[in-house]
Backbone as a ProteinNet text record, in pm:
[ID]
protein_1_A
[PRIMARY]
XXXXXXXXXXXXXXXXXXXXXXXXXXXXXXXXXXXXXXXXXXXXXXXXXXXXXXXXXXXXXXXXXXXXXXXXXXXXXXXXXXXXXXXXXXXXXXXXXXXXXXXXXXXXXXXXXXXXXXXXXXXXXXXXXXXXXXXXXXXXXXXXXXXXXXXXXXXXXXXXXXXXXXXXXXXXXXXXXXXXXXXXXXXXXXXXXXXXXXXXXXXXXXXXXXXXXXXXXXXXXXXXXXXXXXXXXXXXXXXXXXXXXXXXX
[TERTIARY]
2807.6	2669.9	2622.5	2517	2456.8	2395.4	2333.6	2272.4	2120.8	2054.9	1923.4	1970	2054.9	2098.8	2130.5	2193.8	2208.2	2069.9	2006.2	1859.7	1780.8	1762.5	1707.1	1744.5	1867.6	1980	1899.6	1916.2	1811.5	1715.7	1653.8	1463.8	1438.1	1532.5	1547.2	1612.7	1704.2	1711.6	1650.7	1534.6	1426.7	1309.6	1307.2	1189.4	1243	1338.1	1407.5	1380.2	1421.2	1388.6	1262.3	1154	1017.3	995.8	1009.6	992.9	1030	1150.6	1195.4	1102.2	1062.4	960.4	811	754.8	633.4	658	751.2	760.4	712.8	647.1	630	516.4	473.2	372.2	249.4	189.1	102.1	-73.5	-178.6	-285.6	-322.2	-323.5	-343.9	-281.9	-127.3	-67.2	-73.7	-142.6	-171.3	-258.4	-314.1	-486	-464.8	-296	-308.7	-309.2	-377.2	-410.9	-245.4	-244.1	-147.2	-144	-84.5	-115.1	-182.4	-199.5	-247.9	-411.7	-519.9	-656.7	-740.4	-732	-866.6	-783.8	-640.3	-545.8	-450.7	-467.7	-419	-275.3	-214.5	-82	-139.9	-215.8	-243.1	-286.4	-350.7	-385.8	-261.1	-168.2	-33	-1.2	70.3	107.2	14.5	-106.5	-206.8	-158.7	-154.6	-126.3	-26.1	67.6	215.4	206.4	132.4	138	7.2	-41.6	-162.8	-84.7	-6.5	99.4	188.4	259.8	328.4	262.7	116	105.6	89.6	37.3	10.6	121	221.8	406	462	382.9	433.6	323.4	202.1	124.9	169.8	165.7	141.7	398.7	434.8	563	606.6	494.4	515.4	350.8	285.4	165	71.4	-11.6	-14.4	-189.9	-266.6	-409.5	-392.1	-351.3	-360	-260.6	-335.7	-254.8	-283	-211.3	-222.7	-323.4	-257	-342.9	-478.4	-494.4	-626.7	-721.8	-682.8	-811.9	-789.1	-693.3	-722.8	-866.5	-876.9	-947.5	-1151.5	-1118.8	-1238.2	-1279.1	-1242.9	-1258.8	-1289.7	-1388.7	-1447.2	-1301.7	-1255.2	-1124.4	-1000.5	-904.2	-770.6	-759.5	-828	-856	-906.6	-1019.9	-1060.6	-1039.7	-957.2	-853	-762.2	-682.1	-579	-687.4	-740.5	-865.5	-901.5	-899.7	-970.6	-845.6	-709.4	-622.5	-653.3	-666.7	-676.2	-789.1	-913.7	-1011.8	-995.4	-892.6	-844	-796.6	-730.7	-625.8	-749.6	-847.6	-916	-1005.4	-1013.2	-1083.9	-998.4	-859	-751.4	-701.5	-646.7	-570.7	-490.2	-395.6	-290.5	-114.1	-185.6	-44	-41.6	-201.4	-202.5	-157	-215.9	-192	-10.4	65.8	228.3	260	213.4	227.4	211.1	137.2	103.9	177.9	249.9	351.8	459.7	509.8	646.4	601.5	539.8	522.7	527.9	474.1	434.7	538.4	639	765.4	906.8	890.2	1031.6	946.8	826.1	825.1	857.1	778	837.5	975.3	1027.2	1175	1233.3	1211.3	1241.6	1254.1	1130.2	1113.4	1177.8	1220.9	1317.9	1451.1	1466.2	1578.5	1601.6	1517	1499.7	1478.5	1465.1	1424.8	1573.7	1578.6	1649.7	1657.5	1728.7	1705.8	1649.3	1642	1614.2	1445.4	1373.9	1284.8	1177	1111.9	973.9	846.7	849.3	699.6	531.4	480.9	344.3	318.6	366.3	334.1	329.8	193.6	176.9	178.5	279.4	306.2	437.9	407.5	562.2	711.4	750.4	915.9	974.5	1110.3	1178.4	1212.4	1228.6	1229.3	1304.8	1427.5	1510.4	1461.3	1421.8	1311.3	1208.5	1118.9	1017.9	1078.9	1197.5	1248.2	1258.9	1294.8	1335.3	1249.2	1084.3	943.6	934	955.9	902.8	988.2	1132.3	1179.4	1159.3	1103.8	1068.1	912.2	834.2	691.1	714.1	788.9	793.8	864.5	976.7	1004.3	880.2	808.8	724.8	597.5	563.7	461.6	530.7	663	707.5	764.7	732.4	763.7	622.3	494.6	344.9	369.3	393.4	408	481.6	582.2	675.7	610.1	557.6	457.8	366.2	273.2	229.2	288.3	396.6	454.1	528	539.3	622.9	733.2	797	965.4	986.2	1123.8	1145.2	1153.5	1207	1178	1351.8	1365.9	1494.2	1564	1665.5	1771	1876.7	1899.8	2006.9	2064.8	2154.6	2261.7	2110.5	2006.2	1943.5	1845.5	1832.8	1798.7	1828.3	1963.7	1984.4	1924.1	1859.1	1764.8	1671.9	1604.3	1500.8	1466	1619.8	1592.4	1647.5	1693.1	1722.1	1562.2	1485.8	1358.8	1243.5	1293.8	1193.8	1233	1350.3	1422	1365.3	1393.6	1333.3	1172.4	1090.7	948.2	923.1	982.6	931.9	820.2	831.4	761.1	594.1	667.3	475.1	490	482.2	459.3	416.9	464.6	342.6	261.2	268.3	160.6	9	83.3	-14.9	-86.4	-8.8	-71.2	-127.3	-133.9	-187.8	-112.8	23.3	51.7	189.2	224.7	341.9	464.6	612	717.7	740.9	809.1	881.6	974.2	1048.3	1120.8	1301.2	1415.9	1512.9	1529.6	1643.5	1726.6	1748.1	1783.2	1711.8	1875.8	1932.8	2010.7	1968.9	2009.5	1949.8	2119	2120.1	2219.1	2128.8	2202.6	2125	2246.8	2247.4	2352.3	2328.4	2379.1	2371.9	2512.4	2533.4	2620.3	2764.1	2784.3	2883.9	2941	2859.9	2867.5	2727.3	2758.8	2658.4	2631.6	2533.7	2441.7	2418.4	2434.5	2375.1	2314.2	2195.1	2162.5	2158.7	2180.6	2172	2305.5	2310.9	2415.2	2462.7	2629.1	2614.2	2625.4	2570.4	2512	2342.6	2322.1	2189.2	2072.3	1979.5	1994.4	1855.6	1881.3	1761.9	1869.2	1860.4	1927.1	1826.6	1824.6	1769.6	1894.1	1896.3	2010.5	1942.3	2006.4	1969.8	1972.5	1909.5	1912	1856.3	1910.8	1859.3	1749.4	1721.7	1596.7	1518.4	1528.3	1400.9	1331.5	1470.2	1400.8	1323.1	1390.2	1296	1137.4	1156.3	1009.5	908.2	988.9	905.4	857.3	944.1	920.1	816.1	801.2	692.6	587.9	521.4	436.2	425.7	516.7	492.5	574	597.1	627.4	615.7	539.1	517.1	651.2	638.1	828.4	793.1	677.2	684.7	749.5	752.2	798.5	908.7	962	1128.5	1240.4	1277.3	1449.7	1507.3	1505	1741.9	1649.5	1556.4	1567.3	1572.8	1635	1649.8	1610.2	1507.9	1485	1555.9	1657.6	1692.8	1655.2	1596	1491.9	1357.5	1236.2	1117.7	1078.1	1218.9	1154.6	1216.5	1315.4	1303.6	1243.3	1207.4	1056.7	922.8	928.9	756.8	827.6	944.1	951.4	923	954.7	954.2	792.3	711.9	561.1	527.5	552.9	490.1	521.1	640.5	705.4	608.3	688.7	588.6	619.6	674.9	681.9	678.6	534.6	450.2	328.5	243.4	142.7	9
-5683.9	-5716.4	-5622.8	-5701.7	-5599.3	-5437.3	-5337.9	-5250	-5323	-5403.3	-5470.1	-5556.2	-5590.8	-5712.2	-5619	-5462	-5396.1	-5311.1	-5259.5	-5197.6	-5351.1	-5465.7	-5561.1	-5562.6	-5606.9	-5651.2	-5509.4	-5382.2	-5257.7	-5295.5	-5329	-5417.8	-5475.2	-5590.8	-5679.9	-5657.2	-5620.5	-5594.2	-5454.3	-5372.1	-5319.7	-5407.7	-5504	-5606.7	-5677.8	-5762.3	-5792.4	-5751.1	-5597.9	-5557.6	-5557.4	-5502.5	-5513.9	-5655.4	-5733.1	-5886.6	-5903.9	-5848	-5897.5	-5822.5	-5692.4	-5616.9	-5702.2	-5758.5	-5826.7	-5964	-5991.8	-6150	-6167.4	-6236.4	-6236.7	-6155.4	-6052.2	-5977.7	-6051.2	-6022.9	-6105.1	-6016.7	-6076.2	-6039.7	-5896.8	-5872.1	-5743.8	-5599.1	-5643	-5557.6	-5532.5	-5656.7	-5625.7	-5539.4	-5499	-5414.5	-5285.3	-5252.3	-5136.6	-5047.2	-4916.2	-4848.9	-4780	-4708.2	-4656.7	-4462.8	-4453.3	-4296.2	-4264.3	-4373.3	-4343.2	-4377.8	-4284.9	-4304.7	-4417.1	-4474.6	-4617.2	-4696	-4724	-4804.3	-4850.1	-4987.5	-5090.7	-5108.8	-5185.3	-5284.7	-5364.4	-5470.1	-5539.9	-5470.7	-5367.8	-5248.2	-5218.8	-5167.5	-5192.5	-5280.9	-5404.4	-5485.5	-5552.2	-5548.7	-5609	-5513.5	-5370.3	-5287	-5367.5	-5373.1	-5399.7	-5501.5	-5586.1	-5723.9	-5699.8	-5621.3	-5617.7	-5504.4	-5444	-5337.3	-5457.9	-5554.9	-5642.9	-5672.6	-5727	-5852.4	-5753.5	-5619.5	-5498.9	-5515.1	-5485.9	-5457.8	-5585.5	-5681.1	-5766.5	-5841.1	-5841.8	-5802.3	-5693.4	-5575.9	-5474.4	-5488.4	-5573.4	-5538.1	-5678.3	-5739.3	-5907.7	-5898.7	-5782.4	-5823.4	-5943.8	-5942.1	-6017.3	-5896.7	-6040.2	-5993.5	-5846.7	-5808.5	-5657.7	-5596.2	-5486.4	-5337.9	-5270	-5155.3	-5098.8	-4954.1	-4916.4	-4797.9	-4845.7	-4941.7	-5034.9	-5070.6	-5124	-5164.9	-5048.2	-4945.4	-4841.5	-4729.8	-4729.6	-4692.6	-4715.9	-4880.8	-4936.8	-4884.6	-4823.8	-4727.6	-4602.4	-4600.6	-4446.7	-4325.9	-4337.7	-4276.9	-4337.9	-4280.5	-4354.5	-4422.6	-4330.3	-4362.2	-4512.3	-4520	-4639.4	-4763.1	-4754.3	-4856.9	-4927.1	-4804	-4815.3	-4881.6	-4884.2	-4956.7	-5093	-5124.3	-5241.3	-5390.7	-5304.7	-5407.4	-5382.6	-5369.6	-5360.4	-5458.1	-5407.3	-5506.6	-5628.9	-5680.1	-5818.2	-5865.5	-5771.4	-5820	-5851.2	-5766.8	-5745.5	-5843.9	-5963.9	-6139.9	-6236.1	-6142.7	-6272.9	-6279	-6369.5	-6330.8	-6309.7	-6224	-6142.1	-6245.1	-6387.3	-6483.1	-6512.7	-6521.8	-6494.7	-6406.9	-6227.2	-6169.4	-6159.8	-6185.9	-6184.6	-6326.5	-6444.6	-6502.1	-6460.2	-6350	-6304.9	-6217.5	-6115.9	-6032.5	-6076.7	-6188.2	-6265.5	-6331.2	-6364.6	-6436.1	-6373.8	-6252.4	-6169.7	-6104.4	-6057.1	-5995.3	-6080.5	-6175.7	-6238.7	-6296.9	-6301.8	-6322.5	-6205.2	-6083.9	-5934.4	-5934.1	-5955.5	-5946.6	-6034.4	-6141.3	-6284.5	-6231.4	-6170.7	-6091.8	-5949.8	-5896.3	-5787.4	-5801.5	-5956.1	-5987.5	-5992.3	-6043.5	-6068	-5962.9	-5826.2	-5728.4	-5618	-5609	-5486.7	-5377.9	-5307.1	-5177.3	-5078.6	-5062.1	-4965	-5003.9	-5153.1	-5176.3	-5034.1	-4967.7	-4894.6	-4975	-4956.7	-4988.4	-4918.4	-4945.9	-4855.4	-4879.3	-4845.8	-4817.2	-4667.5	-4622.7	-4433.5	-4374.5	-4296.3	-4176.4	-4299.5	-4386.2	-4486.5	-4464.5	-4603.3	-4565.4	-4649	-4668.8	-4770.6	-4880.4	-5000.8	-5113.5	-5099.7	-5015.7	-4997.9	-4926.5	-4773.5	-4732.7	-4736	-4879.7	-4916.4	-5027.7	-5057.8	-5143.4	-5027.1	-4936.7	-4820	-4730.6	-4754.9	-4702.6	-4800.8	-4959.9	-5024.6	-5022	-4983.9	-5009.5	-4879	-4764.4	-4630.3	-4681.2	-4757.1	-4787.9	-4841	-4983	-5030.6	-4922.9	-4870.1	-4776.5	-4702.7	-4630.7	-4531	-4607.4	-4718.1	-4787.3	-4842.6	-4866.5	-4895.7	-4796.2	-4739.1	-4579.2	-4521.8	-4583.4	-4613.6	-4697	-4829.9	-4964.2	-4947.5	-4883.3	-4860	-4727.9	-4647.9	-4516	-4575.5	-4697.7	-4806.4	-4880.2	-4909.6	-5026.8	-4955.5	-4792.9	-4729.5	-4705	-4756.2	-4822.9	-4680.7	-4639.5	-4504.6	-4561.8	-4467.3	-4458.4	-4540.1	-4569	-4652.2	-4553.4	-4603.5	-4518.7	-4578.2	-4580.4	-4700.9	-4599	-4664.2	-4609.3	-4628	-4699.4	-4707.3	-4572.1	-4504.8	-4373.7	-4304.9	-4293.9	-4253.9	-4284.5	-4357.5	-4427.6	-4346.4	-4366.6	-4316.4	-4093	-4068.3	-3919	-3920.6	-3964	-3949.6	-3951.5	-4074.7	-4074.5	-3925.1	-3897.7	-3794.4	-3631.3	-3640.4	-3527.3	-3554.8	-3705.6	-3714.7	-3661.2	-3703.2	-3716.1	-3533	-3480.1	-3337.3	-3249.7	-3307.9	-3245.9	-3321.1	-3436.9	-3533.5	-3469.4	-3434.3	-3347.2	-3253.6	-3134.9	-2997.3	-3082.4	-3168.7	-3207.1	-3183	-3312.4	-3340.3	-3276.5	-3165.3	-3052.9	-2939.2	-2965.2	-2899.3	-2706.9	-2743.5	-2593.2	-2588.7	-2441.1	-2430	-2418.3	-2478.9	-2477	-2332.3	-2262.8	-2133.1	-2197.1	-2101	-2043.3	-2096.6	-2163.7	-2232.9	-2336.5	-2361.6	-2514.9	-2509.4	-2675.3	-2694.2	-2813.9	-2754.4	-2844.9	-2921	-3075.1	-3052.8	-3154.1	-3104.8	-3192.4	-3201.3	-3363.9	-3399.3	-3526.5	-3524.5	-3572.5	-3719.4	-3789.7	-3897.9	-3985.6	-4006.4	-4071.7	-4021	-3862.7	-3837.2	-3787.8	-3839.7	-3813	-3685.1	-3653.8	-3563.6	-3644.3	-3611.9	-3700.1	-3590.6	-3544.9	-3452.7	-3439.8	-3362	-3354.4	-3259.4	-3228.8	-3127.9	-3060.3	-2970.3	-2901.7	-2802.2	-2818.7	-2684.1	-2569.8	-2486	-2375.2	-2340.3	-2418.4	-2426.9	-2235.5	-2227.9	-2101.7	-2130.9	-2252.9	-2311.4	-2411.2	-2441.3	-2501.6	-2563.8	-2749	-2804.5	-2839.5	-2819.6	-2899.4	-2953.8	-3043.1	-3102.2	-3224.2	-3314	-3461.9	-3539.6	-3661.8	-3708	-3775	-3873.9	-3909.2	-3781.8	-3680.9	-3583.4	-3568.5	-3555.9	-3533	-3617.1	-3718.7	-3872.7	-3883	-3820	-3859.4	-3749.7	-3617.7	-3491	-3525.7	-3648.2	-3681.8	-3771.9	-3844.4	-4002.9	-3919.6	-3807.3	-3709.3	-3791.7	-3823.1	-3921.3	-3787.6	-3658.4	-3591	-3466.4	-3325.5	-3227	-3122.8	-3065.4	-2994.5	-2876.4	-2842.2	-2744.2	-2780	-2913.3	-2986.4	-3080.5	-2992.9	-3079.3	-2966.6	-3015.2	-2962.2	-2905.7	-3005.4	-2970.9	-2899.2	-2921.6	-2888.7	-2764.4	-2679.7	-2566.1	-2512.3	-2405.6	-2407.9	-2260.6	-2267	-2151.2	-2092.8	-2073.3	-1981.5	-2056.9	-2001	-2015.5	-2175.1	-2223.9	-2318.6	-2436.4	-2440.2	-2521.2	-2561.6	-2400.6	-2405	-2499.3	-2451.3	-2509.6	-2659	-2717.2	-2874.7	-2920.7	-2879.6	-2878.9	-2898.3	-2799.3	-2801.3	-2919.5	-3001.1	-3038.1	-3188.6	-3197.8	-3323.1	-3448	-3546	-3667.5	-3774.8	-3876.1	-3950.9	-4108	-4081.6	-4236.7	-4142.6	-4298.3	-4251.8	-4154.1
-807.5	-844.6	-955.6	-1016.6	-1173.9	-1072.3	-1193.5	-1089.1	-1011.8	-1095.5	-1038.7	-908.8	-917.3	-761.5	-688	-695.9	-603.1	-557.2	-643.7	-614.3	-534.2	-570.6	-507.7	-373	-377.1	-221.2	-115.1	-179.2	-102.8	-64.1	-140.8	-118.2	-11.5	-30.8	76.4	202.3	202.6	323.7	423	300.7	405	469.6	406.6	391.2	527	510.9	633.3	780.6	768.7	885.1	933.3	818.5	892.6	877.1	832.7	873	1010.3	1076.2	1232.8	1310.3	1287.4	1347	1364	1255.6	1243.7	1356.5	1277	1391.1	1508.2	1543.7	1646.6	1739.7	1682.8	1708.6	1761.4	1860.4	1923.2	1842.1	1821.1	1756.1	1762	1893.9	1953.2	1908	1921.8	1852.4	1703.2	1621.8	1497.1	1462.9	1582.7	1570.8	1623.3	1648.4	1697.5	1609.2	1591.5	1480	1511.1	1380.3	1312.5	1255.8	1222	1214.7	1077.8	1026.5	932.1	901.9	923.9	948.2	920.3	999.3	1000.3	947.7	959.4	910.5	1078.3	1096.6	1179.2	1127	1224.7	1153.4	1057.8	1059.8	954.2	842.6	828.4	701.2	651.1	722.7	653.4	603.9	655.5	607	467.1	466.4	365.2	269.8	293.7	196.1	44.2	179.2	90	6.8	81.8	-42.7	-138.2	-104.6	-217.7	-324.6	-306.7	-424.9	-489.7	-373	-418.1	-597.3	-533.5	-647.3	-761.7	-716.9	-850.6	-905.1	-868.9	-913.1	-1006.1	-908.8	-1015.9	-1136.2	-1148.1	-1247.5	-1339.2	-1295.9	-1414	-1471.2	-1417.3	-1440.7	-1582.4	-1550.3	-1633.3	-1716.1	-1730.6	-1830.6	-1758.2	-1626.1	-1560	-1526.9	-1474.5	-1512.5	-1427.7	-1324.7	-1229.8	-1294.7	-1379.8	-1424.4	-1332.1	-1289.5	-1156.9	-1249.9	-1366.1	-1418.2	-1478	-1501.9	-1588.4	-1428.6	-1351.6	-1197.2	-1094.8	-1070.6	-1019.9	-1102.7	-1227.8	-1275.7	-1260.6	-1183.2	-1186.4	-1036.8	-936.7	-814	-829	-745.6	-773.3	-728.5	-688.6	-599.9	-610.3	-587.6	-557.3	-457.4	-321.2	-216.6	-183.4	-255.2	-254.8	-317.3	-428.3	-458.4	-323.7	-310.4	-206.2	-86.4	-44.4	77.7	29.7	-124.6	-155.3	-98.4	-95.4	-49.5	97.8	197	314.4	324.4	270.9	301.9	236.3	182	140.7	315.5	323.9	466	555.7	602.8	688.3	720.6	575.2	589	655.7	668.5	733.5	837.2	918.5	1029.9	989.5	1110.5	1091.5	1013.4	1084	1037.6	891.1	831.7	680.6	601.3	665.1	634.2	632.4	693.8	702.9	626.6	599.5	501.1	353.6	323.4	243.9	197.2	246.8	222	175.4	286.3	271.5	116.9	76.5	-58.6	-170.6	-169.5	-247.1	-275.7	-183	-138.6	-241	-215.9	-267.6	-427.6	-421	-578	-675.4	-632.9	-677	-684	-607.7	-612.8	-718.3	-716.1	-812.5	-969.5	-960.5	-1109.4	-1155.7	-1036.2	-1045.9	-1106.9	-1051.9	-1119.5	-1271.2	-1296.5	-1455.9	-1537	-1442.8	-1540.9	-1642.6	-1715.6	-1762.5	-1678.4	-1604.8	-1518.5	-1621.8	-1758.9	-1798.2	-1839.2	-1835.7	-1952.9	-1847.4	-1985	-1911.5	-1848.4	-1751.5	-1706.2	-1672.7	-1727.9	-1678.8	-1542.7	-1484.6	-1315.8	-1268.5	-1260.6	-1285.4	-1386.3	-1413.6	-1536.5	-1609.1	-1526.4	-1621.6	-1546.3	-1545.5	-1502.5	-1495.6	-1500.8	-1541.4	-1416.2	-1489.5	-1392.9	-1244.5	-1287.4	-1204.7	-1077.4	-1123.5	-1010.4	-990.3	-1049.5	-953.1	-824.9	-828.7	-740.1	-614.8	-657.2	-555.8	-520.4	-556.3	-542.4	-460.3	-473	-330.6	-248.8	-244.3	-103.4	-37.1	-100.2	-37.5	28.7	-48.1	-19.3	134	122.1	225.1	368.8	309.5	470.8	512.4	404.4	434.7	567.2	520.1	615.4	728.7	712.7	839.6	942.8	866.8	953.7	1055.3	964.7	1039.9	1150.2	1110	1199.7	1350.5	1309.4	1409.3	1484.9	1419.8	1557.9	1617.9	1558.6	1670.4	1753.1	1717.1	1824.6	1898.5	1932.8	2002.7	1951.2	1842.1	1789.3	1675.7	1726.1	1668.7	1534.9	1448	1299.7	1272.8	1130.4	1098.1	1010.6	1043.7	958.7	923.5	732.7	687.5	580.6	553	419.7	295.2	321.5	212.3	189.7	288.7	268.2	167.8	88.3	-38.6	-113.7	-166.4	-284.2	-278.2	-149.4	-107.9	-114.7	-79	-115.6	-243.2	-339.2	-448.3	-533.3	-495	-560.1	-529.3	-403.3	-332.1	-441.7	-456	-532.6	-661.9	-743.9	-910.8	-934.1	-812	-782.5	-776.5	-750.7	-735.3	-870.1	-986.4	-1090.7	-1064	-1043.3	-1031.3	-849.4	-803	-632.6	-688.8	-755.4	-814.4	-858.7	-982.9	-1055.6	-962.1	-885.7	-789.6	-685	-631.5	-564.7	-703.2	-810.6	-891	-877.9	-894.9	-870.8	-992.9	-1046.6	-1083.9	-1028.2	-996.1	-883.2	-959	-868	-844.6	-983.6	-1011.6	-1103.4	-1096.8	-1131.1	-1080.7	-1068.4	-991.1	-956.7	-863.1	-834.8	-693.5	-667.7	-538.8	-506.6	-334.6	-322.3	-213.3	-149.2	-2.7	80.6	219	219.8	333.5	409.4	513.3	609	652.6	651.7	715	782.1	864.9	966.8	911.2	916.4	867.5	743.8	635.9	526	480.8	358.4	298.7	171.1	153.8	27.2	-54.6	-168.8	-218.3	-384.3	-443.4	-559.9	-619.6	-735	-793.6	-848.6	-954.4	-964.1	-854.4	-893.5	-765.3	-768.6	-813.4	-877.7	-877.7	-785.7	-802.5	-718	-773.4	-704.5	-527.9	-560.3	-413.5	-357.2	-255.5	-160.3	-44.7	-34.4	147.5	146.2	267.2	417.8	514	543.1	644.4	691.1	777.3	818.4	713.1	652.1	564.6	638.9	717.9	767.1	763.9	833.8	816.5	664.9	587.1	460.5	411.7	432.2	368.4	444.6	584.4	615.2	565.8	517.2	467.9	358.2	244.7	174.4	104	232.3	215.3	282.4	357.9	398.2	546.8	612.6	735	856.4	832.9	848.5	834.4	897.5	865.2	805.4	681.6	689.2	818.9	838.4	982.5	1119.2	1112.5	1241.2	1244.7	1097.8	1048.7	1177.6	1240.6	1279.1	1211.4	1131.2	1071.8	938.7	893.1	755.2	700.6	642	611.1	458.2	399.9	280.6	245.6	99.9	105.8	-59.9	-98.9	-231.9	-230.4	-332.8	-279.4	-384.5	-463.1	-552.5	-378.4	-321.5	-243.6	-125.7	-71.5	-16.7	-63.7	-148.7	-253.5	-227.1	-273.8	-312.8	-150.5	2.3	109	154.1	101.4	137.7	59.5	-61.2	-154	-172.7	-116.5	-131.2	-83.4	-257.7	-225	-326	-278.1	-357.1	-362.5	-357.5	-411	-498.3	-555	-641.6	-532.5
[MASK]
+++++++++++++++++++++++++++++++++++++++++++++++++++++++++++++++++++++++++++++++++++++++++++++++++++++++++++++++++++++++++++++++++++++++++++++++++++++++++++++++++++++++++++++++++++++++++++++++++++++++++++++++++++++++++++++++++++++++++++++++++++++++++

């Protein structure tokens, strides 16, 4: 497969899974709040398809620029809310009609894209990893969904994408905590079913180890690094990326 059918085929089959998760969900459980404040299952799910249609607007020149109508919100905050209260006019079977639609048209158009063309989505980035910004988007909320429904957290070979982005994302993470990183290079290994995943040169004078799920959830902030296990920080620039880590807008 091209690299876009393989970043997609990722997509989808995170999508997949929380699709089998949603199924079936009886109303109630759509209303069970989530860990994430004044946010339900359906606040999730509305989320996603309301980024959907952003992603694929601002990716095809399409009336929703995500940097042009985030702007028209007093807050980020309240952008990010204006899709929820879309969800919040619908029932929950709309609202999951709505995703599923939104979901495979994004994708549809992924196909067509160049992995390299630039996109204005944030500080900008290429087609390729905004495919790999939503399949991190989507674990990250289903990582919410699932602390409501009781259902432990998931863990796939697609996790690599996902800490690979968490590792690129580290300069916009200071940005965004408004701080300068420590001084160095930063290598990181992280484990999964046997194997080690790792970034960076190896020479690096900072070092994480550890479980790749932990990292990934230290990463999406669905996770305190104080209340990580495995994760280990060894100089103060991989410390700082540990407190700071973050990667969505």
């Amino acid at each position: 497969m091209s690299e876009m059918e393989d970043a997609v085929a990722e997509l989808r089959a995170e999508q997949t899974e929380l699709d089998a998760l949603l199924d079936g969900l009886s109303d109630e459980e759509w209303s069970l709040p989530t860990p994430a404040a004044g946010w339900d299952v359906r606040d999730q799910v509305a989320h996603l398809a309301d980024t959907n249609e952003l992603a694929y607007d601002t990716a095809t020149g399409g009336p929703r620029q995500l940097n042009e109508e985030g702007l028209t919100y007093t807050s980020p905050e309240a952008f990010t809310e204006s899709g929820c209260e879309k969800g919040r006019a619908m029932a929950p079977a709309e609202v999951l009609t709505w995703w599923r639609t939104t979901a495979e048209r994004v994708n549809e158009m992924f196909l067509g894209k160049d992995p390299k063309e630039r996109l204005p989505w944030g500080l900008g980035m290429s087609a390729r990893m905004l495919v790999t910004a939503r399949l991190m988007e989507h674990w990250a909320h289903s990582l919410d969904i699932r602390a409501a429904l009781g259902v432990e957290p998931n863990a796939s070979p697609r996790l690599r994408s996902i800490a690979f982005l968490i590792v690129k994302a580290t300069p916009y993470a200071f940005g965004v905590a408004k701080i300068d990183p420590p001084p160095g290079t930063l290598r990181v290994e992280v484990a999964y079913d046997g194997e080690t995943w790792t970034f960076g040169p190896d020479d690096a004078d900072s070092r994480i180890t550890g479980d790749a799920l932990e990292f990934c959830r230290v990463g999406v902030q669905r996770l305190p690094y104080q209340d990580a296990i495995t994760l280990k920080a060894e100089g103060k620039l991989a410390e700082a990326v540990l407190r700071h880590a973050r990667a969505f807008l």
